[in-house]
C-alpha positions in Angstrom: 64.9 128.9 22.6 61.7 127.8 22.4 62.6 124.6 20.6 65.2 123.8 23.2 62.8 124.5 25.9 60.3 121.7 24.0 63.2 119.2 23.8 64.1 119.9 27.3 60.0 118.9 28.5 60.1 115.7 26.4 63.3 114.7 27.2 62.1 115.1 30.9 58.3 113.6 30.2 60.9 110.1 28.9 63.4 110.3 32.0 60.1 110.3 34.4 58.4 107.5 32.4 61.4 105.4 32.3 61.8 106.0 36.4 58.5 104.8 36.8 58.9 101.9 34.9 61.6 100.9 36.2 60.1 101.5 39.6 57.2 99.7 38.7 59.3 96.5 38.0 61.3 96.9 41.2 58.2 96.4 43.0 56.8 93.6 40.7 59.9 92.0 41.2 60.1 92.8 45.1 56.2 91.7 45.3 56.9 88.4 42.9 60.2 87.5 45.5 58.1 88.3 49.0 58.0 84.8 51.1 54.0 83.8 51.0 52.7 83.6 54.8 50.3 82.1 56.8 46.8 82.9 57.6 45.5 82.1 60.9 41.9 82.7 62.2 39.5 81.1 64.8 35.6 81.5 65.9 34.9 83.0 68.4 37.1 86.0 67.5 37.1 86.8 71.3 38.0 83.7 73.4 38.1 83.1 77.2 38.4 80.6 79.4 35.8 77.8 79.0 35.1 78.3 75.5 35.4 76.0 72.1 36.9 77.5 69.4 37.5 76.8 65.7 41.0 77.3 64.4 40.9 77.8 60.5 44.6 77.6 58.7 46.0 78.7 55.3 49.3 78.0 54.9 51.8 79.7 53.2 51.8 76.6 50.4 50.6 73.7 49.7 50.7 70.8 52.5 49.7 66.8 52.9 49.0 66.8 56.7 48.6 69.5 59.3 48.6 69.3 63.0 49.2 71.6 65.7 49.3 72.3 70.2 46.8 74.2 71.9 47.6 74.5 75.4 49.5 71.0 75.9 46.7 69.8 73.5 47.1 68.1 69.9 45.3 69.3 67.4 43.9 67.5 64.7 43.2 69.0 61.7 41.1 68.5 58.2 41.3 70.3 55.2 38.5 72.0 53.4 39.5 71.4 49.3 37.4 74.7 48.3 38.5 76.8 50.9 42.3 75.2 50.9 41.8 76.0 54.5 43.0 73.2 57.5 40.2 73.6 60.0 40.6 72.1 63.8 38.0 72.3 66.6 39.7 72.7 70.1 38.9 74.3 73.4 40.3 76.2 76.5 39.9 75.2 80.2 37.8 77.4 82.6 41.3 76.9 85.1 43.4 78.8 81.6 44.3 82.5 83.1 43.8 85.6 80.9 47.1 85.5 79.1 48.9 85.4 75.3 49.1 81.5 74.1 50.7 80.1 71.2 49.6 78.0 68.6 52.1 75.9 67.3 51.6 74.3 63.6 53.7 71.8 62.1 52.9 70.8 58.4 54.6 68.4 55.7 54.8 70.0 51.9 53.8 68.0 48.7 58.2 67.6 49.0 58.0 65.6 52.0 59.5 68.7 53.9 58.6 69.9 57.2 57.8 73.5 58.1 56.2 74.8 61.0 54.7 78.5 62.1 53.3 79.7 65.7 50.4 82.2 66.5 50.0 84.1 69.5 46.7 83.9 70.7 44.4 86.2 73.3 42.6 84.4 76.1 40.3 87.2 78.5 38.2 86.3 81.3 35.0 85.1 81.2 32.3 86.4 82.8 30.6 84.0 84.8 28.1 84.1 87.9 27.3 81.8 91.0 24.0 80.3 92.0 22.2 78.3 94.9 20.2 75.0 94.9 18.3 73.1 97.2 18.6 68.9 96.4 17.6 65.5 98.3 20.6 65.0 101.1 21.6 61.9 99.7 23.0 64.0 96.5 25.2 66.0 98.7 25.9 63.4 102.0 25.6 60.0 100.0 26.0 56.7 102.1 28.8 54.4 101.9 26.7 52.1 99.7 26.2 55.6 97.3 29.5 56.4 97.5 30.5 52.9 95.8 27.9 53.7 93.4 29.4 57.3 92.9 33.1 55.4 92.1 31.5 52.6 89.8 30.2 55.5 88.0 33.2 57.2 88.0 35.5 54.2 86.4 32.5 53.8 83.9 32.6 57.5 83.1 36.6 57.0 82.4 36.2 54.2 80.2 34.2 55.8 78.0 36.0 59.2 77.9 39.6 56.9 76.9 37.5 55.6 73.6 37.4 59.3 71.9 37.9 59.1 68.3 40.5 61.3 66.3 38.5 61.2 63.0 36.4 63.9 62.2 32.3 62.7 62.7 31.1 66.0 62.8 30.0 67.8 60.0 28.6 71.7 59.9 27.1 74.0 62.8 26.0 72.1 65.9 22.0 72.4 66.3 20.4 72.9 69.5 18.8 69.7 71.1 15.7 70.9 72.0 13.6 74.2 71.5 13.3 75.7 75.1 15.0 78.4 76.7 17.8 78.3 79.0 17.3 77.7 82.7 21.0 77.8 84.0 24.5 78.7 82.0 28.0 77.6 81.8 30.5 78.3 83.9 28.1 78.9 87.1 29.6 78.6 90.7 26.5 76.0 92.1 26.2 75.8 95.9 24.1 72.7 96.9 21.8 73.0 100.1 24.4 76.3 101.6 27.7 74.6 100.5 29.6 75.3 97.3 30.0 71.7 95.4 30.7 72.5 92.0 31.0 74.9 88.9 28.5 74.0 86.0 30.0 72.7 83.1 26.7 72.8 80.9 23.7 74.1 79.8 20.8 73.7 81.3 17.5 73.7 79.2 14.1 74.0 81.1 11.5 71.5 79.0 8.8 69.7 79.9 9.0 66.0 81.0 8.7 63.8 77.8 10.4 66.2 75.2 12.1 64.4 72.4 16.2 65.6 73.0 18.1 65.7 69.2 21.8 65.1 68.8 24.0 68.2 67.8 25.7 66.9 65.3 26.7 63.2 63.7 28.4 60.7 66.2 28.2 57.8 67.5 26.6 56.4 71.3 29.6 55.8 73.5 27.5 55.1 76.4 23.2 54.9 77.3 23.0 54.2 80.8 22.0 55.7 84.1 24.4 57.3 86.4 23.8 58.4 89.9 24.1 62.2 89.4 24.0 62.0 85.6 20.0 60.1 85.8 20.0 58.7 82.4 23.2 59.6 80.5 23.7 59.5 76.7 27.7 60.5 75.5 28.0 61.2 71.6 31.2 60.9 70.1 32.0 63.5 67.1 35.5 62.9 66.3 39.0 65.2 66.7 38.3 64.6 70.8 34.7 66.4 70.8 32.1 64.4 73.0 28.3 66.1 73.5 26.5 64.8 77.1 23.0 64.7 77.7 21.8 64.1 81.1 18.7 63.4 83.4 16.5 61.7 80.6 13.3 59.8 81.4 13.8 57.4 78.3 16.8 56.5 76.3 15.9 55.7 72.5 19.4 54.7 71.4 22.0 52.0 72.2 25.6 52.1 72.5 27.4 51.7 69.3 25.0 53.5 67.3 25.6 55.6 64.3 23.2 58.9 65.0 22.9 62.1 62.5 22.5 65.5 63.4 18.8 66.1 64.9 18.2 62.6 65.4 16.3 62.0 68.8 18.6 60.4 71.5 16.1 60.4 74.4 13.2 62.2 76.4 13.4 64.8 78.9 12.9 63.9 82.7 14.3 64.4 86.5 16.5 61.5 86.8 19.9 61.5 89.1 20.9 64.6 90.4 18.2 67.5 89.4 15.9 69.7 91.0 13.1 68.8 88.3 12.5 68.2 84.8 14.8 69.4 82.5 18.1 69.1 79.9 21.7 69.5 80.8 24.4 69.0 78.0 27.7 69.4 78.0 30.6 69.6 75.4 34.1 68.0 76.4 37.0 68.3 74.2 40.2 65.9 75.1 38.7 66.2 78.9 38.1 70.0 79.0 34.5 71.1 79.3 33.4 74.5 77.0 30.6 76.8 77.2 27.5 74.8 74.5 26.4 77.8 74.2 29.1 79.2 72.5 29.7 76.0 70.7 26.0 76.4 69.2 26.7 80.2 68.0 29.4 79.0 65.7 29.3 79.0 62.1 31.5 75.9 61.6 32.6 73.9 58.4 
């Protein structure tokens, strides 16, 4: 009885043991045959409306170009060898609504086959607040001879904006132009002597006249030149549609067509065209949509 009872156990201990195995390779097997996916992630991890954002991409193999649409935008992206991660840098209008968007990729394998994947994405509202200014008259009521001004700006402005580059200039996090403290934000509602005019789509830095103003990154000088509300106006082109604008200077101290580096000095500080006093205003435009800076200089970017 006792003997049986033995054989019984072991024979039991085996049947167990072999279940396992067997389960074990099941789920080896199941693990081994699962379809690889992708990997989609982006900075800020909370977006809204007016903000840049960084779309990072691994995809479920191994691919020779990447591109994707953002919001009726094309995406251009590069890919990091270490990381095997496609990165893109892209942005979302201050009009975009609070709302679900996708992100459609499209990819070719090392075959020469096509295969795409989409991401929904979460856009909230941004908080943003309003603010009043007081300015000369001839900034908000200009004369006929200002307003032809206003439209030769305006054609020049477009001409530059058409000459964006698709290939990538930018390299790393973007570095503030200046260290000074912010005098007004992005996204502000600015009324101009009691009448609403415009919504602010930069960031203002309070500095003294004369301050030496640094690029954000590696570009190159699409335009040097002043502009009626702009004062003097430097545009930097970085590549994949991302411009930097730096307005109201007292001095310029590049050309157009230069080759600048991150933290090279573009300019001085000053009151020119439409300001209230001494300071910096720069903006960030990506494929004619202006983001926060702000946000742009938080990122830790690739």
């Amino acid at each position: 009885m006792f003997l049986n009872r033995t054989r019984v156990q072991r024979n039991l201990k085996l049947l167990v043991g072999l279940f396992l195995a067997v389960g074990c390779c099941n789920l080896w097997a199941a693990e081994a045959k699962a379809a690889p996916v992708w990997s989609v992630q982006w900075q800020p991890t909370q977006l809204v409306n007016g903000s840049p954002v960084l779309f990072q991409v691994k995809p479920a193999g191994r691919l020779k170009t990447l591109s994707g649409k953002w919001l009726d935008h094309d995406i251009s992206f590069v890919l990091n060898p270490k990381t095997k991660t496609w990165n893109a840098i892209a942005g979302i209008a201050l009009s975009v609504k609070p709302g679900a968007y996708t992100l459609s990729l499209s990819g070719v394998t090392l075959k020469g086959k096509d295969t795409s994947f989409g991401r929904r994405v979460t856009v909230r509202a941004g908080n943003y607040r309003s603010t009043a200014l007081t300015v000369e008259g001839k900034y908000t009521a200009p004369s006929p001879e200002q307003q032809e001004i206003i439209a030769r700006d305006r054609q020049t402005k477009q001409e530059t904006f058409s000459k964006v580059s698709l290939d990538r200039e930018w390299v790393g996090t973007f570095k503030p132009p200046l260290d000074a403290p912010f005098s007004d934000t992005f996204g502000t509602t600015r009324t101009f002597n009691g009448q609403v005019r415009s919504t602010h789509e930069g960031l203002d830095f309070r500095a003294v006249a004369g301050t030496p103003i640094t690029a954000l990154n590696a570009g190159t000088v699409l335009l040097a030149r002043p502009l009626y509300f702009e004062g003097n106006c430097v545009v930097l082109d970085h590549g994949q549609g991302l411009l930097t604008l730096y307005l109201h200077m007292s001095e310029f101290k590049v050309k157009e067509g230069d080759k600048v580096e991150r933290g090279q000095v573009l300019g001085l500080v000053g009151g020119t065209g439409r300001a209230t006093g001494p300071h910096l205003h720069i903006a960030v435009r990506w494929q004619g949509v202006y983001v926060d800076p702000a946000t742009l200089l938080k990122m830790n970017l690739p």
